[in-house]
N, C-alpha and C positions, 0 to 999 in steps of 0.2 A: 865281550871277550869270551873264547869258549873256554869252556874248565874242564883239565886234563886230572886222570886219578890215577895215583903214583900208589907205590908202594915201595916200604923201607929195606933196604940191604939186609938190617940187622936186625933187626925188630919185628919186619913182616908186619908192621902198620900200614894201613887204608888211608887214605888221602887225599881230598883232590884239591887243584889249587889253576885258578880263574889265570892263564895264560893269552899273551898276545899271539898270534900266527905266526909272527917271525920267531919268537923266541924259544929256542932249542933248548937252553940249558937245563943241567940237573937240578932237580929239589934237594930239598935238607928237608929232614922228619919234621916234623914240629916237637916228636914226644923225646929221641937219644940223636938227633942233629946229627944222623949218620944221611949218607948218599942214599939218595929214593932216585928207582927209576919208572918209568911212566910204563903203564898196563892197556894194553888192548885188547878191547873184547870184539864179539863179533855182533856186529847190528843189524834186528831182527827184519824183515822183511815182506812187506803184506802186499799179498797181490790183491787188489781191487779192481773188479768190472770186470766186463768178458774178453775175452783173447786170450787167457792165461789157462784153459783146460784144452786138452785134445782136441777133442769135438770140436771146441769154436773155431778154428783156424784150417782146422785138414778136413782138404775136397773129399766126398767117398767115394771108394774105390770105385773104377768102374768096371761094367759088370765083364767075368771072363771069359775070353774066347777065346774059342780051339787053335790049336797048336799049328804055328805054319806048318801049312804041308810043302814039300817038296815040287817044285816045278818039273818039267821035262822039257828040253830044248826042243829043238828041229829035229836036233841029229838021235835025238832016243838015246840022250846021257843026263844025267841029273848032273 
């Protein structure tokens, strides 16, 4: 079972308490048995191996060439 960490209404106590998946409901503190609601934080993220910098992934440019020029028909009109 994953364990979710609450904290209290009124108290602003820390908590965590071994939850099933389905089960949504509120906690009760343990310390003043007021309503605790559940806190989410953000989970950290490591990039491992290559692919994940610039250079691994992006072709190099290739090299640059001059500016279309302008064509001229038959008739001597661009």
């Amino acid at each position: 079972m994953p364990t979710y960490e609450f904290e209290c209404k009124k108290c602003h106590h820390h908590f965590d308490v071994k939850r099933k998946y389905g089960d949504f409901s509120d906690a009760e503190c343990p310390e003043c048995k007021a309503k605790a609601v559940r806190c989410f934080s953000p989970v950290p993220v490591i990039f491992k191996g290559s692919g994940f910098y610039v250079t691994d992934h992006r072709k190099p440019f290739p090299p640059e060439s001059p500016a279309p020029t302008a064509t001229k028909t038959a008739a001597g009109t661009e």
